[in-house]
C-alpha positions, 0 to 999 in steps of 0.5 A, a space after each residue: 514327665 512332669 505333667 504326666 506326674 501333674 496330672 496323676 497327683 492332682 486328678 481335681 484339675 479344672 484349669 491348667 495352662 501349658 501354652 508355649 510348652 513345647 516339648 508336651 507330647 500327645 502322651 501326656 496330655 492324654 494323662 493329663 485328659 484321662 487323670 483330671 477328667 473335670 477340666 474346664 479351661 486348657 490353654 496350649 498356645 504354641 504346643 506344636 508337638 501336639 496332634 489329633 490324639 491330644 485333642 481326641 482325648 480331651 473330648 472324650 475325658 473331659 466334656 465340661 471343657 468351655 474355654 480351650 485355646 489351640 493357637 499355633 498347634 499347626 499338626 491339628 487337623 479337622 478329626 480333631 475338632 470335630 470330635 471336640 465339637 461332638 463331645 464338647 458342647 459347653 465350649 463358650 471361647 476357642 482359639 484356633 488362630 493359625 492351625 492352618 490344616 482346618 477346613 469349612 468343615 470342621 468350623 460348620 461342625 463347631 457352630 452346629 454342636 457347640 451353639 454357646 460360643 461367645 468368642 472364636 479366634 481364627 486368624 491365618 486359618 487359611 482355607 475358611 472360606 464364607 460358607 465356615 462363617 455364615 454357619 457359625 454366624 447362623 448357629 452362634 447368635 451369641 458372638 461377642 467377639 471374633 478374630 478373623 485376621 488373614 482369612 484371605 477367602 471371605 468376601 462381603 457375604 460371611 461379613 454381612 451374615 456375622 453382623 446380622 446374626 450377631 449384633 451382639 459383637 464388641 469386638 472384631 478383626 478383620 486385618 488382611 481380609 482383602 476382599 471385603 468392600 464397603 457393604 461389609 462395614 457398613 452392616 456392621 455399623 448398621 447392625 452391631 451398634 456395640 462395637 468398641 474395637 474394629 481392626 481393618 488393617 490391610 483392608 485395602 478396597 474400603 473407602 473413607 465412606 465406610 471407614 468413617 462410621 467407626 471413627 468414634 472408636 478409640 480402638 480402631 486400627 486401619 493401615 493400608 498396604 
């Protein structure tokens, strides 16, 4: 009700965050996509209530969206992205960590249509697999930073490809990709020389020969276990 209220009251809008209200309903985030159609940037991190339609409906009200973070909106499936990525083409940062219904599909949609993404977050999206990322790496050159944590499928070729497509990485994080080797890291080091934070907790098949080329890092993690 009170964002419902919200967004017939103030339609200008641009930026709202309603992470971790999880009592929103699809009802009145479609309101607020109806109501306050020049958003920009939503954050819903933790709104688990929420389903395709809420998504649905920011896509087709709201086409300037850049900046959208669905973390932990676990009811989310590939329609949902798909439509956004369709509608939404602006979109330059999305977060998508542990919505683990979404497919190579709906990311190889996101890539093809939405080429300005400079940050993406898909830690624990459990079913990506390589040909996911090596589309995303092909279509957004312009990756700056990438979270990849628990993307258990992924092998040395989606690495490979990331850091060859995009040099232009800062930041990266691999934590719990267990079946990346050394030839994964060190195409990184060789081919995006601006990394300032590496995480590859977990990583257990690297040896120190990979390892030891970001040790100049002062944000670098590795933990094996």
């Amino acid at each position: 009700e009170a964002i419902t209220t919200l967004a017939e009251k103030c339609t200008g809008i641009t930026s709202i965050d309603l992470s971790f209200c999880d009592k929103l309903t699809d009802a009145s985030i479609t309101t607020l996509a109806e109501k306050c159609t020049g958003i920009t940037s939503i954050g819903l991190i933790f709104c688990d209530e929420l389903t395709d339609a809420s998504i649905i409906a920011l896509a087709n009200n709201c086409r300037s969206i850049t900046s959208i973070d669905l973390n932990h909106c676990r009811n989310l499936t590939d329609a949902s992205i798909k439509e956004l990525a369709t509608k939404c083409t602006r979109i330059t940062s999305i977060d998508l960590s542990s919505c683990r219904n979404f497919t190579d599909e709906a990311i190889k949609k996101l890539a093809t249509k939405c080429t300005r993404i400079t940050s993406i977050y898909l830690s624990s999206c459990i079913n990506l697999t390589d040909e996911a990322i090596t589309t995303l790496a092909e279509k957004c050159t312009g990756i700056t930073s990438i979270d990849l944590s628990f993307c258990r499928n992924l092998t040395d070729e989606a690495i490979t490809t990331l850091a060859e497509k995009c040099t232009g990485i800062t930041s990266i994080n691999l934590q719990g990709c267990i079946n990346l080797t050394d030839k994964a890291i060190i195409a990184l080091s060789t081919k995006c020389k601006g990394i300032k934070y590496i995480n590859l907790n977990g990583c257990s098949n690297l040896t120190a020969d990979s390892i030891s080329l970001f040790s100049n890092l002062e944000d670098i993690k590795i933990e094996r276990y």
